[in-house]
N, CA, C and O atoms as a MOPAC input file, in Angstrom:
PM7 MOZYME 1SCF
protein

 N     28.94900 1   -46.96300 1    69.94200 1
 C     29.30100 1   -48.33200 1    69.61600 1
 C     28.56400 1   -48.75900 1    68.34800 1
 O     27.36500 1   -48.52500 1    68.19400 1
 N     29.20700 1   -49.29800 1    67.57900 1
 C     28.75200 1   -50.01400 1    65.95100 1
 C     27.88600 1   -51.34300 1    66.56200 1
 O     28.12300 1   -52.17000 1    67.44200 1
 N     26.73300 1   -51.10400 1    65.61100 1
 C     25.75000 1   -52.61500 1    65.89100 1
 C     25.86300 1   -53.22100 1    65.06800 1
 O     25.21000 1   -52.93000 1    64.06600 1
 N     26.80900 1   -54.46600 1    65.04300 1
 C     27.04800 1   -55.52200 1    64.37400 1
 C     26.49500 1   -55.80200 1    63.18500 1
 O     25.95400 1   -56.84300 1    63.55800 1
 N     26.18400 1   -55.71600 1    62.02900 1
 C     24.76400 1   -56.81000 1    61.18400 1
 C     25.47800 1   -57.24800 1    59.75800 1
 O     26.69300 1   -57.06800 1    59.66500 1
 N     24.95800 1   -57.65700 1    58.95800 1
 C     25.31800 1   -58.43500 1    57.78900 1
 C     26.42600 1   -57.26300 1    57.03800 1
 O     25.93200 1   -56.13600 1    57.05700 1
 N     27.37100 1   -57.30400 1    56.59700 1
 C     28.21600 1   -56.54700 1    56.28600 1
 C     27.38900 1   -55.36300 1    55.07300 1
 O     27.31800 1   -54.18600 1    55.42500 1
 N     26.91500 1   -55.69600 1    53.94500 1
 C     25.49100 1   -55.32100 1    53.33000 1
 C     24.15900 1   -55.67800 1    53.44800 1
 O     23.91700 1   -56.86400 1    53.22100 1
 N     23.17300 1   -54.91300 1    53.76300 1
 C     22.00000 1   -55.32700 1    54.17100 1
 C     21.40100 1   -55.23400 1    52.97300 1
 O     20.78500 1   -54.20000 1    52.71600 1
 N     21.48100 1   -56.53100 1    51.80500 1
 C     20.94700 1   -56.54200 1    50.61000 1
 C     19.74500 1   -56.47500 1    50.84600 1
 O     19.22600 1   -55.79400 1    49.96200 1
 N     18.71200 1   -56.96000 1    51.87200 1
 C     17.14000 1   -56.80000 1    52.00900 1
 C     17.04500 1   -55.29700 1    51.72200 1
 O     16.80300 1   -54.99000 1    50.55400 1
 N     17.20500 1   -54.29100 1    52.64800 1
 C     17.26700 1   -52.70000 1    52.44100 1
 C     17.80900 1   -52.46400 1    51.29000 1
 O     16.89600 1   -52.24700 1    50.49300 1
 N     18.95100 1   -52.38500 1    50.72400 1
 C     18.98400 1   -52.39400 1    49.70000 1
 C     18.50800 1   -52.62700 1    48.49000 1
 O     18.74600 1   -51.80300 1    47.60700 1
 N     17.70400 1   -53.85100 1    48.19000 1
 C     16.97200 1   -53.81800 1    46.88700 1
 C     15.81300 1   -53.24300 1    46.95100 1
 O     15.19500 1   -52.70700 1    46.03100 1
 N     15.31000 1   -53.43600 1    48.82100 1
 C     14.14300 1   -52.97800 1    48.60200 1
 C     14.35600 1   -50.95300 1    48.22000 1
 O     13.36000 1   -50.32700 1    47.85800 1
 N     15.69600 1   -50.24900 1    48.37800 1
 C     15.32700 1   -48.95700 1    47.78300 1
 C     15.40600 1   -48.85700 1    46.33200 1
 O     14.91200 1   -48.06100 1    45.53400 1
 N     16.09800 1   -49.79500 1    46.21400 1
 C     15.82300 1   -49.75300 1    44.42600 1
 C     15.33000 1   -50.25700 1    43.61000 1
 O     15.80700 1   -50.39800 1    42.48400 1
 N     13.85500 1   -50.79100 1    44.13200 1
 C     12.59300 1   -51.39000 1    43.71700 1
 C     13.04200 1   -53.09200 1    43.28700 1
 O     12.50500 1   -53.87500 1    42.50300 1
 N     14.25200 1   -53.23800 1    44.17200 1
 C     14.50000 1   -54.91700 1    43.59000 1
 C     15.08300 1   -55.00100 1    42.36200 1
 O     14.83500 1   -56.01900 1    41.71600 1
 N     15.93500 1   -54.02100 1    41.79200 1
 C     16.23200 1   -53.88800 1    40.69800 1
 C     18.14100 1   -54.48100 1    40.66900 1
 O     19.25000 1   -53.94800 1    40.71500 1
 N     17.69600 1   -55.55200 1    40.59000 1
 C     19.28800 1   -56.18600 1    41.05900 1
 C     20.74000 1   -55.99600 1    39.79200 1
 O     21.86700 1   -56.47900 1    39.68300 1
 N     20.14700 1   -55.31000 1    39.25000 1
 C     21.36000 1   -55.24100 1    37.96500 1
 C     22.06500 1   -54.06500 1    38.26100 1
 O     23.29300 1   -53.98600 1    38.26600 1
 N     21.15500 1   -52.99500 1    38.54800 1
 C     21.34600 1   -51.60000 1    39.26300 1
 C     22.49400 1   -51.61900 1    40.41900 1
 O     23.60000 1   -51.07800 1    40.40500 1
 N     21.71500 1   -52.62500 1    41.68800 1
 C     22.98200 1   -52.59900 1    42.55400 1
 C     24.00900 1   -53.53300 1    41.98700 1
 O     25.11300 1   -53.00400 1    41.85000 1
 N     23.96700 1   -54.15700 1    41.80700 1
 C     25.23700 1   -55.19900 1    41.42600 1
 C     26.05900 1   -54.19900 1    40.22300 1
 O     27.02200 1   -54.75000 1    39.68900 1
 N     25.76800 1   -52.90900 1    39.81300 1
 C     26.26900 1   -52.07000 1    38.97600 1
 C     26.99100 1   -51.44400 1    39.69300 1
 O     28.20600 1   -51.58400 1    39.55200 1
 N     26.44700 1   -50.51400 1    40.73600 1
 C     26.78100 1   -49.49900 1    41.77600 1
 C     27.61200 1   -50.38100 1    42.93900 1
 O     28.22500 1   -49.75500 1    43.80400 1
 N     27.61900 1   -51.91100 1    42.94200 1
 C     28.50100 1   -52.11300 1    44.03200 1
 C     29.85700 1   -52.59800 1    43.58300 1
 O     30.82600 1   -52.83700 1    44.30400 1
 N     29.75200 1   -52.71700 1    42.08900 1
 C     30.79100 1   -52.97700 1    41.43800 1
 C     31.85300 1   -51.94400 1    41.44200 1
 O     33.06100 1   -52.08200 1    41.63000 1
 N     30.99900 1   -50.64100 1    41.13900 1
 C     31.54100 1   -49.23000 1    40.76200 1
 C     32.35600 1   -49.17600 1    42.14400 1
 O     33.57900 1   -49.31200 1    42.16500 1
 N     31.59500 1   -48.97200 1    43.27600 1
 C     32.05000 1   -48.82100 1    44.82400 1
 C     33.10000 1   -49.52400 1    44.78400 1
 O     34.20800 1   -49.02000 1    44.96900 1
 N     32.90000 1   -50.94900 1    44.50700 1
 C     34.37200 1   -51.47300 1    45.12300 1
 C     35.29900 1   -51.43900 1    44.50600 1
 O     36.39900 1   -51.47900 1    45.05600 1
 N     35.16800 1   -51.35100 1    43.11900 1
 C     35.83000 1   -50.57000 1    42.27900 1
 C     37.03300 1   -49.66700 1    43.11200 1
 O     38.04200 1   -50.17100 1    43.60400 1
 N     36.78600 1   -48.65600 1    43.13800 1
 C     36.93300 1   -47.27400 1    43.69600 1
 C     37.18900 1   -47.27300 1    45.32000 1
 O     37.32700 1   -46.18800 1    45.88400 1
 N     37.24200 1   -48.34800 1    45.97400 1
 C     37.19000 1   -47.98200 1    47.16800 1
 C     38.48500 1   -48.03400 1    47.85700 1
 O     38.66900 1   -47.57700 1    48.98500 1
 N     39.69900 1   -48.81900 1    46.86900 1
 C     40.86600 1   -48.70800 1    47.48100 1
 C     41.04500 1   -47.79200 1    47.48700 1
 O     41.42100 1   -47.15300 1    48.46900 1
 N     40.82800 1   -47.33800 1    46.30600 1
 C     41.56400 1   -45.21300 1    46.45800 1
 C     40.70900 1   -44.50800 1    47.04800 1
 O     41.07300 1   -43.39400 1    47.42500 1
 N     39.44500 1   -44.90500 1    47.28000 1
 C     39.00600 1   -43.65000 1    48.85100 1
 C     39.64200 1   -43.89200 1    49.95100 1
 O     40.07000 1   -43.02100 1    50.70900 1
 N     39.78100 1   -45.54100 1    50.16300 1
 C     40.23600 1   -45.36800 1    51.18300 1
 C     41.90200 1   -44.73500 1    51.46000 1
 O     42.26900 1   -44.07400 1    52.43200 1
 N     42.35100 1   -44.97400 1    50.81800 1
 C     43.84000 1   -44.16700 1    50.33900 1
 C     44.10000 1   -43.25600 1    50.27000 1
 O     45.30000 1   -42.99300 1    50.34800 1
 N     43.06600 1   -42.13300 1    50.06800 1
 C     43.03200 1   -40.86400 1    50.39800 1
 C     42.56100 1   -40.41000 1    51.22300 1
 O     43.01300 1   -39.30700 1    51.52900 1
 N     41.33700 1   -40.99000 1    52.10800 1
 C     41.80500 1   -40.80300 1    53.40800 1
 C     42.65500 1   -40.98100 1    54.59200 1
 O     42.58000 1   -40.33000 1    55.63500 1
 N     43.57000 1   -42.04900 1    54.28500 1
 C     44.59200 1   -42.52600 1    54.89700 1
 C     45.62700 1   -41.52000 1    54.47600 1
 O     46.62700 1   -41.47000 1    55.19200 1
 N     45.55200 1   -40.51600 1    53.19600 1
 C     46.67100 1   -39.71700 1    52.84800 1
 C     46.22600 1   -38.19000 1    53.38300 1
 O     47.07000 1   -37.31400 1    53.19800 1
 N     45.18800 1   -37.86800 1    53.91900 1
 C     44.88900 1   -36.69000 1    53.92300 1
 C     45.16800 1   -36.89400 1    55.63300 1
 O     45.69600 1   -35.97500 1    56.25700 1
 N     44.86500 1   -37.85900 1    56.15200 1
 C     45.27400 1   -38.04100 1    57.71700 1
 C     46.99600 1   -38.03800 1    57.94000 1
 O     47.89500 1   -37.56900 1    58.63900 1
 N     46.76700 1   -38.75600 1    57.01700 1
 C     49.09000 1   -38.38000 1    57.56800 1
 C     49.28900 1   -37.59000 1    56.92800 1
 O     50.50400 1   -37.56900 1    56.73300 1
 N     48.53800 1   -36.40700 1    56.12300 1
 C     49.12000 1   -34.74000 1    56.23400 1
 C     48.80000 1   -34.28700 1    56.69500 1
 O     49.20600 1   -33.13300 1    56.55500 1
 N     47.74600 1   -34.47400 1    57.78200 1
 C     47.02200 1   -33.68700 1    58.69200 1
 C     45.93000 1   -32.64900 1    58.15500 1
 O     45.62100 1   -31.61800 1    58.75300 1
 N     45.34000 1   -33.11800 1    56.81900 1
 C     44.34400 1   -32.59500 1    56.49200 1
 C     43.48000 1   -32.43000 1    57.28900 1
 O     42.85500 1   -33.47800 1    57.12800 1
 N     42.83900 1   -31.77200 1    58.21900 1
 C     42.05200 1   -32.53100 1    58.61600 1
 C     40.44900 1   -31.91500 1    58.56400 1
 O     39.48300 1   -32.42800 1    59.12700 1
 N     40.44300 1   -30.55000 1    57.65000 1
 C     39.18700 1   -30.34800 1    57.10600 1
 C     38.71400 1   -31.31100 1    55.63600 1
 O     37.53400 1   -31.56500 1    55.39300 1
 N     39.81000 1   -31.74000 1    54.80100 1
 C     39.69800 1   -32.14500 1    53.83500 1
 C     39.11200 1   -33.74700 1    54.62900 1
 O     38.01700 1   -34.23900 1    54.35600 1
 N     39.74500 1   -34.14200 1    55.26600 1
 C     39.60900 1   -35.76500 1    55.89300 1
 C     38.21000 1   -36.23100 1    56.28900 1
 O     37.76600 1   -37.35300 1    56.04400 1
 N     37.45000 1   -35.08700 1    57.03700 1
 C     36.10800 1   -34.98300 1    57.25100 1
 C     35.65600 1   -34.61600 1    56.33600 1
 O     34.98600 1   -35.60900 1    56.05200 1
 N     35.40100 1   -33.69700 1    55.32300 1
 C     34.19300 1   -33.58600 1    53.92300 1
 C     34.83600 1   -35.18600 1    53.05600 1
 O     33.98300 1   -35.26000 1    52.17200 1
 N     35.51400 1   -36.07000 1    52.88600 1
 C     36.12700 1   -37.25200 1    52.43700 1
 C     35.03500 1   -37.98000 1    53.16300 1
 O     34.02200 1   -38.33000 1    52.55700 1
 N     35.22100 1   -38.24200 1    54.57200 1
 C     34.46900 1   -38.82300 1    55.22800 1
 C     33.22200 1   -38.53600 1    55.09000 1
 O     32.54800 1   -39.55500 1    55.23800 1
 N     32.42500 1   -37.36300 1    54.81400 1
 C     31.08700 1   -37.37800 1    54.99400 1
 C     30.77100 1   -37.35800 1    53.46800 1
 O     29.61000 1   -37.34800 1    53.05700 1
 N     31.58700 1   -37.35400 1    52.85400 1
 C     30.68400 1   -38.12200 1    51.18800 1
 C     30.67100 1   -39.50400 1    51.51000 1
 O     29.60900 1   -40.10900 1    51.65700 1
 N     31.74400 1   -40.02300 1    51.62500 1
 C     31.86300 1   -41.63900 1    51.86800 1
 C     30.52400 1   -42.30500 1    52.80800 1
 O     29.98200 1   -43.40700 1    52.72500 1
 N     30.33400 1   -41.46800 1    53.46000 1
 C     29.04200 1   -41.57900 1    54.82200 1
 C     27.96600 1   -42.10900 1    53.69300 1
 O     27.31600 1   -43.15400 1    53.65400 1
 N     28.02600 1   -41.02500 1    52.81800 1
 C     26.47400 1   -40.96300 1    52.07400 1
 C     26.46400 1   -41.58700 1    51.04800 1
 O     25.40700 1   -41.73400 1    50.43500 1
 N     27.50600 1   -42.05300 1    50.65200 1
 C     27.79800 1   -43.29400 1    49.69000 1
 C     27.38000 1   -44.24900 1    50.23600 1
 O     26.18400 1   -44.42700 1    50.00100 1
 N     28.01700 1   -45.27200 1    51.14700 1
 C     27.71600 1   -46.49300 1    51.79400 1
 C     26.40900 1   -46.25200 1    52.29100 1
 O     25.57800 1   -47.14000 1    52.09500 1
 N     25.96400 1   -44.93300 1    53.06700 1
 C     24.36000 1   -45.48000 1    53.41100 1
 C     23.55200 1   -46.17500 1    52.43900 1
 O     23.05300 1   -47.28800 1    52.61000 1
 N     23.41800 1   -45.21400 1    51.06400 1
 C     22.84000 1   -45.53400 1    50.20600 1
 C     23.15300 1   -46.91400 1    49.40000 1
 O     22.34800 1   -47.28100 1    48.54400 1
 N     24.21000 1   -47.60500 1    49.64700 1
 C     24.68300 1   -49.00100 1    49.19200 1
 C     24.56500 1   -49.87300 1    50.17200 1
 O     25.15200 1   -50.95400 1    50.17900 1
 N     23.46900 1   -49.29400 1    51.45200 1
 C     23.82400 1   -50.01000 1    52.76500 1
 C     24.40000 1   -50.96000 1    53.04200 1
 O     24.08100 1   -52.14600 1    53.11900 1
 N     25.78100 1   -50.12500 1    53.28600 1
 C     26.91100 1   -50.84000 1    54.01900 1
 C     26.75900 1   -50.30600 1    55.39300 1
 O     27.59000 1   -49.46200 1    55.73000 1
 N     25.95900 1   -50.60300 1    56.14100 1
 C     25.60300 1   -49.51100 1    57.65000 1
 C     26.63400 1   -49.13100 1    58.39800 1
 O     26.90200 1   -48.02100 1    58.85900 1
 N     27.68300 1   -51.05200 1    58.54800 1
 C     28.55200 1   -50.74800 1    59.59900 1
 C     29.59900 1   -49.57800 1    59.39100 1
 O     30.29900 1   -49.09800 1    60.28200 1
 N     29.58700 1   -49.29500 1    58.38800 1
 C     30.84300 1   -48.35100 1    57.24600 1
 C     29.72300 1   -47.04000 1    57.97700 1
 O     30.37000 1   -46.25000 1    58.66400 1
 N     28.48700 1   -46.79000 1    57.92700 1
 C     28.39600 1   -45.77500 1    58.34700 1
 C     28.67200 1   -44.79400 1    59.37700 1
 O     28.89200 1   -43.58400 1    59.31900 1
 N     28.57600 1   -45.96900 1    60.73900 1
 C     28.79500 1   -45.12300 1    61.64700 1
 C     30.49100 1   -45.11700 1    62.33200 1
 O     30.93900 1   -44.57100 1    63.34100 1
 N     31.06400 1   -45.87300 1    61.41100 1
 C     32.45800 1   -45.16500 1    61.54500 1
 C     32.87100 1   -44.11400 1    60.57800 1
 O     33.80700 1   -43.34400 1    60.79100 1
 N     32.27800 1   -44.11400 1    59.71300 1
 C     32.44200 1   -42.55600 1    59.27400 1
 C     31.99700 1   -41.32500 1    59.73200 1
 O     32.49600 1   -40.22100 1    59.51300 1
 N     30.80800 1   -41.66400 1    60.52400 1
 C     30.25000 1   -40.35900 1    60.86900 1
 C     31.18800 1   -39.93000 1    62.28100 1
 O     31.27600 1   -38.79300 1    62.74700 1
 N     31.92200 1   -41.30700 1    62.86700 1
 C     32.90500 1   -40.90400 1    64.40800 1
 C     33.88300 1   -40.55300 1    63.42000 1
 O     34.41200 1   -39.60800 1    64.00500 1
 N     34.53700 1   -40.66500 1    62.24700 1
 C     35.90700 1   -40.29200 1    61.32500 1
 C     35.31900 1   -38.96300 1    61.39400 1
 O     35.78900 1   -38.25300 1    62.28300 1
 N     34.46900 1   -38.49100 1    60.72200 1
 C     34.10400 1   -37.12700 1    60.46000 1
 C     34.27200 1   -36.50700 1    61.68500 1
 O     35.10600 1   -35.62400 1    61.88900 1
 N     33.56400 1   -36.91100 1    62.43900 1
 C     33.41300 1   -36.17200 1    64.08800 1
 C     35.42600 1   -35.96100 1    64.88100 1
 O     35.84800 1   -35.08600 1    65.63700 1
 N     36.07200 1   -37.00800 1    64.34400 1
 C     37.47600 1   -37.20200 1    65.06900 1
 C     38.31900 1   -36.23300 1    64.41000 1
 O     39.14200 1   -35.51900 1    64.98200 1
 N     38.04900 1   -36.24900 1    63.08600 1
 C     38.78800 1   -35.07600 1    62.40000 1
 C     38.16800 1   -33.71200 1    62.70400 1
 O     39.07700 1   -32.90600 1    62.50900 1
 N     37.29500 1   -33.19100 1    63.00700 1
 C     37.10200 1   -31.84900 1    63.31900 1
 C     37.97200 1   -31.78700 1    64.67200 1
 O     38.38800 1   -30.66600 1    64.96300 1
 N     38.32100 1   -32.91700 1    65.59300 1
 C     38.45300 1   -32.80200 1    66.60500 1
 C     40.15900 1   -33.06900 1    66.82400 1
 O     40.81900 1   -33.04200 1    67.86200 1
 N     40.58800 1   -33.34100 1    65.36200 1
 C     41.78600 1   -33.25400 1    65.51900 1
 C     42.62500 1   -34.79800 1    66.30100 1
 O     43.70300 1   -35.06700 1    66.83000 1
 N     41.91700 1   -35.18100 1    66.10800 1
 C     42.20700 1   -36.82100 1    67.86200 1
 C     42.57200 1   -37.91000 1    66.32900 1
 O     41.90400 1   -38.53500 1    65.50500 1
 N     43.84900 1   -37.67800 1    66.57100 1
 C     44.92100 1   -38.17500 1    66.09300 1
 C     44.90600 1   -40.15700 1    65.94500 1
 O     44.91800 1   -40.96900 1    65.01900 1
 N     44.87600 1   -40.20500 1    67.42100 1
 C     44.77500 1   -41.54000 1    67.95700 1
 C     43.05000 1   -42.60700 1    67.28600 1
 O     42.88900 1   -43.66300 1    66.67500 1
 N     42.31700 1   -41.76400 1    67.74500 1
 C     40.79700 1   -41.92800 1    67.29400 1
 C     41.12100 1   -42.43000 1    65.93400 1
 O     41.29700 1   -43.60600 1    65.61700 1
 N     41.18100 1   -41.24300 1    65.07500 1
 C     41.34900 1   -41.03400 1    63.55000 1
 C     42.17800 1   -42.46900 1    62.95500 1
 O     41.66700 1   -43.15800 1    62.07100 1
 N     43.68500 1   -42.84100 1    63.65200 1
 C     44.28300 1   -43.98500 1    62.75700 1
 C     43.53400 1   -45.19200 1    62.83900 1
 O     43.50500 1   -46.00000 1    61.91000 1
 N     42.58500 1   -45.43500 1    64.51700 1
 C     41.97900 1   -46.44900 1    64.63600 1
 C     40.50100 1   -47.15400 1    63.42800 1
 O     40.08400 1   -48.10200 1    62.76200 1
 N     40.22400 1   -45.39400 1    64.02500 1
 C     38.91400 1   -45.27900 1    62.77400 1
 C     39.18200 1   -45.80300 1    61.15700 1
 O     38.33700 1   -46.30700 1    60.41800 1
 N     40.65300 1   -45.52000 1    60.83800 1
 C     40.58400 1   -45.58500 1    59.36400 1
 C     40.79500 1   -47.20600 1    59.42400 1
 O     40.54400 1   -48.01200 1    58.52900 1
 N     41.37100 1   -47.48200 1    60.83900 1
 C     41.78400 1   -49.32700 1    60.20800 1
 C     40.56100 1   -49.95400 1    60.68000 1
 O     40.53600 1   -51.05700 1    60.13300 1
 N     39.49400 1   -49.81300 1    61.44400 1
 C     38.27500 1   -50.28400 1    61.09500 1
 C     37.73000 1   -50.17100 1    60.01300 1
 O     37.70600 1   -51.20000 1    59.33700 1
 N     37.25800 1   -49.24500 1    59.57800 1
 C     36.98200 1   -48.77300 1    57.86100 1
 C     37.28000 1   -49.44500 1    56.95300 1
 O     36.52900 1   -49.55500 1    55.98400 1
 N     38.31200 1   -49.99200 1    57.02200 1
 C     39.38300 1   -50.56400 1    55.54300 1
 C     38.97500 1   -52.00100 1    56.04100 1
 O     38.76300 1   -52.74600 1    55.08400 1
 N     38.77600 1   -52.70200 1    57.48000 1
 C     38.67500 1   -53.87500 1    57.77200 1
 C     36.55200 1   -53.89000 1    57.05500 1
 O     35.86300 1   -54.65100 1    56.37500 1
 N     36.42700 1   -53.04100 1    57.51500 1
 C     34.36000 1   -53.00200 1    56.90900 1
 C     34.42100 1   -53.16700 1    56.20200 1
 O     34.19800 1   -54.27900 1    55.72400 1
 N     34.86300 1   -51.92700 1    55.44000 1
 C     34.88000 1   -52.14200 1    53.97800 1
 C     35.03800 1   -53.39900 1    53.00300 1
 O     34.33200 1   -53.84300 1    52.09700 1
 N     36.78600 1   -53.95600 1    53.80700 1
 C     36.95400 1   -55.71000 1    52.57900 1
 C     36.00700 1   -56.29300 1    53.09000 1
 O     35.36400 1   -56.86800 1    52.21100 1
 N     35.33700 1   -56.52600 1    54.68500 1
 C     34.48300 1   -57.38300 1    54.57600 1
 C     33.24200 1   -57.44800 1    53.75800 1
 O     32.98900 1   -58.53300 1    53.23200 1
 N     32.22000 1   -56.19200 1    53.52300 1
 C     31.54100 1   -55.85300 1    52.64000 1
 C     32.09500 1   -56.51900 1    50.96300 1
 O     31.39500 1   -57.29400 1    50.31100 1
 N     33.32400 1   -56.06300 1    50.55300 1
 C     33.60200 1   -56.79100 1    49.38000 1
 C     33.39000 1   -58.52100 1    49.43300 1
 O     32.84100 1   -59.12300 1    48.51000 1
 N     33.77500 1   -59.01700 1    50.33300 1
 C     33.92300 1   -60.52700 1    50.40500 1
 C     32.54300 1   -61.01100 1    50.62200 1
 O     32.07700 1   -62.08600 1    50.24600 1
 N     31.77600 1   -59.78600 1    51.47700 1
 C     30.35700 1   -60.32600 1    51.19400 1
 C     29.71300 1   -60.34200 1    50.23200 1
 O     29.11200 1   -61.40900 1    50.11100 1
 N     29.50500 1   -59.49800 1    49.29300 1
 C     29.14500 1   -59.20800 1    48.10600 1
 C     29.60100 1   -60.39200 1    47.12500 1
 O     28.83700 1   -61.24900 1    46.68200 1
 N     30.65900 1   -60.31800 1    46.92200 1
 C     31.61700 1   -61.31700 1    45.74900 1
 C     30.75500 1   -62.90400 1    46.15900 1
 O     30.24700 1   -63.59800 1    45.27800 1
 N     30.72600 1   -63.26200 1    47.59900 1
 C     30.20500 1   -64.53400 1    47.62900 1
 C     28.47000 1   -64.42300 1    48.50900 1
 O     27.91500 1   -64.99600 1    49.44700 1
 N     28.13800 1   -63.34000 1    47.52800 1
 C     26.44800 1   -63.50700 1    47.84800 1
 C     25.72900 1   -64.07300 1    46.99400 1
 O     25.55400 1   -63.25800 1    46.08700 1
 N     25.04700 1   -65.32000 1    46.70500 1
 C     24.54700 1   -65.99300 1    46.24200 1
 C     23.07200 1   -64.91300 1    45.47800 1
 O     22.70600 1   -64.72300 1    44.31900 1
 N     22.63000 1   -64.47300 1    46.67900 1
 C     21.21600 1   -63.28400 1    46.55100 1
 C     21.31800 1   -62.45700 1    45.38900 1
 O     20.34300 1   -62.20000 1    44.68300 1
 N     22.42000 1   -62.05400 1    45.18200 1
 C     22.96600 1   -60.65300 1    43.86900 1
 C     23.25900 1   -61.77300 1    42.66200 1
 O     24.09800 1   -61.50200 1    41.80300 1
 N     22.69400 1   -62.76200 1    42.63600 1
 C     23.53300 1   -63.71000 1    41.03900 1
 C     22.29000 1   -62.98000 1    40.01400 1
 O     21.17400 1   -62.78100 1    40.49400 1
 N     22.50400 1   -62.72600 1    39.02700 1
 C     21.53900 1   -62.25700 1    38.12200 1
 C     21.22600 1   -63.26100 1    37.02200 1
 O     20.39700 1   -62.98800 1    36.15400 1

């Protein structure tokens, strides 16, 4: 089960990058940038039934968001990773529409975080 918390945990976050707020507000730009089309390709590698490609997708994405701590994004990637080795079809479509729901929320948090104004 996912433990609820602030969609980005900007405290953890600045504190790994010594408070260096230009840095993340760089890297979360880049992320969200980019994140329709991750998520799009994992949504495309699942309806071809990739499903070695779907998990190494998933476990970069894992290690992306940790490091941008987006947490809740983490541990549905690490059950995406785990569902695709396992082939569980059902798991997998649920997993990706949580994901895509984390994910915009993370954007909407970000966009109206007062904390990241430089």
């Amino acid at each position: 089960m996912i433990n609820k918390s602030e969609p980005i945990e900007i405290e953890e976050l600045l504190e790994r990058v010594s408070g260096n707020k230009e840095f993340v507000i760089k890297m979360l730009d880049l992320f969200f940038t980019n994140s329709e089309n991750r998520l799009a390709n994992l949504r495309n590698e699942f309806n071809n039934r990739n499903y070695v490609e779907l998990a190494e997708e998933a476990h970069k994405l894992k290690g992306i968001v940790g490091n941008l701590s987006i947490n809740n994004a983490m541990g549905i990637l690490k059950d995406l990773h785990t569902m695709a080795a396992l082939q569980n079809d059902f798991q997998i479509d649920s997993l990706l529409a949580d994901l895509e729901t984390t994910i915009s929320e993370a954007k909407i948090f970000y966009r109206n975080n007062p904390e990241l104004n430089v």
